[in-house]
C-alpha positions in Angstrom: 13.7 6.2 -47.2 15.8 6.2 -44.3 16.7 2.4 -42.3 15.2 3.7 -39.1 12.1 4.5 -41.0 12.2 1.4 -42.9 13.0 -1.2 -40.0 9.7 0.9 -38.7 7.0 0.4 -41.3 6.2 -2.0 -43.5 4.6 -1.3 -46.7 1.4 -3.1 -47.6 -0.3 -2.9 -51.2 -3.9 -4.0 -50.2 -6.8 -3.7 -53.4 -7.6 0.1 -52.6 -3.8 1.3 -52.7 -1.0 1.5 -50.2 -1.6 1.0 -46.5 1.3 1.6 -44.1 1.5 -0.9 -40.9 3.7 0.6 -38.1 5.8 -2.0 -36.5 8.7 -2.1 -34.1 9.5 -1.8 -30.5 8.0 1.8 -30.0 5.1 0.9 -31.4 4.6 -2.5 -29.6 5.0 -0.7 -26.4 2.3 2.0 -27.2 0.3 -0.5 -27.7 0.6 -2.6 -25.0 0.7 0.7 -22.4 -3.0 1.7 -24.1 -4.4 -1.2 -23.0 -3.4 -0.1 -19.1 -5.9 2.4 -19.2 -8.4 -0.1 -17.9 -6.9 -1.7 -15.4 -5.3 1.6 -13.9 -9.0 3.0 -14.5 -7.9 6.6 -16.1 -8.2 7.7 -19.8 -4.7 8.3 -20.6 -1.5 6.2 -19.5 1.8 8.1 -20.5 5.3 6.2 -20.8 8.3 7.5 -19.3 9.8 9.2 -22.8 5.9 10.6 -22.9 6.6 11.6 -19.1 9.9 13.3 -19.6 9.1 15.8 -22.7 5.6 16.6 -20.6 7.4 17.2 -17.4 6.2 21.2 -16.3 3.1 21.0 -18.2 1.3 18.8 -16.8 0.7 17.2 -13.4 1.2 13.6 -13.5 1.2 10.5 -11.1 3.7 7.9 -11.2 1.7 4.3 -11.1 3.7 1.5 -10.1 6.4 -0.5 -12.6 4.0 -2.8 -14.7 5.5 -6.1 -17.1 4.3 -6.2 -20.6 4.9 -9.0 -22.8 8.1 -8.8 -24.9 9.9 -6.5 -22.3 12.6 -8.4 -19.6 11.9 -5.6 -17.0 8.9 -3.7 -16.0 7.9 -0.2 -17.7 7.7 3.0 -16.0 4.2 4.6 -16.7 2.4 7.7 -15.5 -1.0 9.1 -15.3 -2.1 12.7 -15.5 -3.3 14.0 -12.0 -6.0 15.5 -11.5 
């Protein structure tokens, strides 16, 4: 197993065999970007590394910077337009 991949998971053994729990910084943001969704009120909130490898596909909307816990400075998000 590689160390990026292994400073990302972290391997559980639970009573029905082996569960992997994602962790990290990616992840944490993910997370905390999905729970947008509502207070944005649209289905899908993208992040700007989500934004850049969609650009030309899709149409999307740039929403304003937001602050998540456990970042110093705000996060770039987009919606999809339309």
């Amino acid at each position: 197993m590689n160390q990026y991949f292994s400073e990302m998971t972290e391997a559980i053994k639970e009573n029905r065999g082996l569960v992997l729990q994602y962790v990290g910084d990616t992840v944490n943001s993910a997370s905390r970007i999905s729970g947008l969704t509502r207070e944005f009120s649209c289905d899908v909130i993208l992040s700007q590394t989500t934004h850049d490898l969609l650009t030309g596909s899709f149409e999307m909307e740039r929403l304003p910077p937001v602050k998540v816990k456990g970042k110093k400075e705000g996060l770039s998000v987009y919606k999809l337009a339309g």
